[in-house]
Each structure stands twice: as C-alpha cells, then as structure tokens.
N, C-alpha and C positions, 0 to 999 in steps of 0.2 A: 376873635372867639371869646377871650377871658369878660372886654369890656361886654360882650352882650351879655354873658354868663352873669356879669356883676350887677347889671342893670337886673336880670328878671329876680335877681336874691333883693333888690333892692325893692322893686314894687311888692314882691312878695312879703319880705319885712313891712311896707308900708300898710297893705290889704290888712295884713292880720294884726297890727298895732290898730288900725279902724274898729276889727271887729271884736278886740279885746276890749279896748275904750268902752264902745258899747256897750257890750254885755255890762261892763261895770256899772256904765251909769243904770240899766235896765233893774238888773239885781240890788242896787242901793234903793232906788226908789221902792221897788217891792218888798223889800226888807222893813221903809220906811212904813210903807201903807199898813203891810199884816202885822209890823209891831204897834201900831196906832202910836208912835211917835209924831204924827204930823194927823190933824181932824179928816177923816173920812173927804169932806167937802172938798180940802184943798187940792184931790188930786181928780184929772181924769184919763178917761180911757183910750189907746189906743191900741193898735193891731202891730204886731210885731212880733217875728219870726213862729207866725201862721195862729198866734194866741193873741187875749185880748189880754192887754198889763195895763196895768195906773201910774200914773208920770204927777209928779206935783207941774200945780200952777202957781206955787206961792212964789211970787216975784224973787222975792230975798234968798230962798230955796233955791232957785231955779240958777240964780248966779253964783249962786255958793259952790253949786254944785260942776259949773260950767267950767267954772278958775281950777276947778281939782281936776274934771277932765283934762283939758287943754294939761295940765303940768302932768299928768300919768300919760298922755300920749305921746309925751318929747321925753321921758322917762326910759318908756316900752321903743321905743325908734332907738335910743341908743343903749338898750341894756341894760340898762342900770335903773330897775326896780323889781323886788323878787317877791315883795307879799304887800297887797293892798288889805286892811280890817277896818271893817264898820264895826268899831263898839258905840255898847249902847247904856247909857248910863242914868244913874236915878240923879233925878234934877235937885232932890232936895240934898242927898249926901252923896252925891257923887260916886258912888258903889257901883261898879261893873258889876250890869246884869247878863249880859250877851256880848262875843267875842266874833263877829261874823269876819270867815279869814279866808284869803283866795291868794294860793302860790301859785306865781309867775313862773316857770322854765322855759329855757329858751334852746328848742329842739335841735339837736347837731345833726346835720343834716353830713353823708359821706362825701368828701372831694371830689370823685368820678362820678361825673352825672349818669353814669350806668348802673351805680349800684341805691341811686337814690330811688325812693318809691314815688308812684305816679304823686301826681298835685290831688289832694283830699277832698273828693267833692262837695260845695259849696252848702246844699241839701245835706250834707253828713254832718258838718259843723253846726248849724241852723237846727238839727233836730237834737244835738247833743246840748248845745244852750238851752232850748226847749226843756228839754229834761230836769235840767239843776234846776230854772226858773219853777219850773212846777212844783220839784223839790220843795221848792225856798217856802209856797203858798201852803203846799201840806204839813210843813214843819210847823205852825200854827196849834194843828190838833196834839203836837205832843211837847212843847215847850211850855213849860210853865207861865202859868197867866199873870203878866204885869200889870201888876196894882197900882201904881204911880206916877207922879209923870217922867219922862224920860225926855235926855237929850243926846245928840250921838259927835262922835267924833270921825274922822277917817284918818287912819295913818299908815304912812307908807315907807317899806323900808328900801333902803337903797344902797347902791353902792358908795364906798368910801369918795371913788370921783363923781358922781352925781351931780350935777349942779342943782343947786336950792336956792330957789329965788328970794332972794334977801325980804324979810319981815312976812313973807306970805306961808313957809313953813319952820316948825320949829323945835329942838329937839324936846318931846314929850315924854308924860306916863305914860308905858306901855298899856295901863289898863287892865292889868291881868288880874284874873278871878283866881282870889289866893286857892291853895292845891287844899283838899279832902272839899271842898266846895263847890267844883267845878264838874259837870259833865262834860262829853264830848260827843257829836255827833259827825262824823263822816261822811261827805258829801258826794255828789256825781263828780265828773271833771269834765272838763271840751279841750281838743285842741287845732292848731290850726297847724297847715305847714310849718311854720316857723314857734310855735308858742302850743306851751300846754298850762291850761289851769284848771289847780286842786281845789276843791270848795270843802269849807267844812265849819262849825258852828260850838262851840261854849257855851254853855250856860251856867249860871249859879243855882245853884240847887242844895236845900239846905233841908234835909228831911225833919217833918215834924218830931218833936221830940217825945 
C-alpha cells in the first residue's frame, strides 16, 4: 500500500515539475519577445495551452535557454528551488530595468489520503497558465517604454543543499531596482497538485521631474 502510495506522489511530483518547466520556458520567451529584447524576426509562432505564443529561433537563444531548463527541472524534482527572475537589463549600463519574479511552493499535501483533495483538473491548470501568460502580453500597455537596448539574465534561488553544476551557475547581483524607484506589479498564479506559482513584475520607474 505505502510503496504504490509513494510511486503516484512520485509521478505526480514528476507531471507537475514538467508543467512548471514549461510554463517557465513559455513565459521567458514572451517576456523576451514583448520586452523587444530579442528582433521581432527571431521568434516564431506556436499554439500552446489553446493560445498562439512566440518561442525564439535564435540557435544560441534556444540552447541557452534549454541548459537553464534541464537544471530548474532537477531543481523543481528535488525541492530545492523557490523563486526563478528574469531581469532585464540596460546593455550599455547595466541598470535593472524589470525584475520578472515567479515563487516556487511546494504544496503539503495531508498524510491520510482521505483528507487530501481530488487531483486538480488538467483543463484547470492549462487555463490558469493561460491567464498569467496573457497577463504577461497586456503588461506591455502599462510598463514603461524601453528606449535601449537590453540584455537579460535568469537567476534562481535555491536551497543551501542544492546542487549547482560547477562553472554553469554562479553566485550573482541580485539586480534589484534600488527602493523610491521601483514599482510593483502583482501578478496571476497557477498551481498544480504538488506546486503553486506566484508571478509578479518590477519595474524602474523614475517620474519626470
């Protein structure tokens, strides 16, 4: 009885580390396209969770992006990562202009499988991502417009045991948009069985004088 019990917390951890991954890569790249960090051209279209999103094609992009998945999904499998950010930075001074930030929790689920809630339908999850992502494209109309060019980073924080693959992560600038200059926006969240995430976004914002 325990080992089946342990086996379905086991694929179920596995499902929802797939569908967390996802989303991440989905939401970096739409973050990428509607901040015009990366040329219109480089990205194209596909259909995913019932909408049509932009995925880059730029080779270099495309593996950059693939080495951070792969290491946030052995991350999310053992626990031990609690907030992934996409800042976004000006290329000539390196000044955080956007802080795009998504907290990790990892849902407690009760011991007696009778007091646990049914499994959350799959159509539930897929519309609640739907929602942040559309978020993410109407956030355009009210973030301030970037003048410059930008480059971005992704950092992820973790726990103290964590394993960190030697020379591929490293400990960094947080990036943070010093305080009386920063807005906040608050975002949707999705979660799954096992995982809930927080979205929400920073900006620098420096009112004319």
């Amino acid at each position: 009885m325990s080992s089946k019990q342990a086996n379905r917390q086991a694929i179920t951890l596995k499902g929802s580390t797939k569908t967390v991954t996802e989303f991440f890569k989905y939401a970096v790249n739409t973050i990428l396209f509607q901040r015009e960090v990366y040329p219109t051209e480089d990205f194209t279209m596909v259909k995913k969770y019932g909408q049509t999103l932009l995925v880059t094609q730029d080779p270099a992009l495309e593996s950059y992006l693939e080495k951070i998945l792969k290491q946030v999904e052995k991350w999310l499998l053992t626990g031990s990562v609690a907030q992934l950010v996409l800042a976004i930075v000006s290329k000539e001074t390196r000044t955080p202009l956007e802080r795009w930030v998504f907290d990790i929790k990892l849902i407690e689920q009760p011991p007696d499988s009778k007091e646990r809630a049914p499994p959350k339908p799959e159509a539930e999850i897929q519309s609640e991502i739907r929602a942040i992502l559309k978020q993410i494209i109407s956030m355009v109309t009210y973030l301030p417009v970037i003048q410059e060019g930008t480059v971005f980073n992704i950092l992820a924080y973790t726990s103290e045991e964590a394993e960190i693959p030697a020379g591929e992560w490293v400990d960094t600038d947080p990036l943070a948009i010093e305080a009386g200059k920063s807005q906040q926006v608050k975002m949707r969240s999705f979660s799954t069985d096992v995982h809930r995430v927080d979205a929400m976004v920073s900006y620098r914002y420096e009112p004319e004088q």
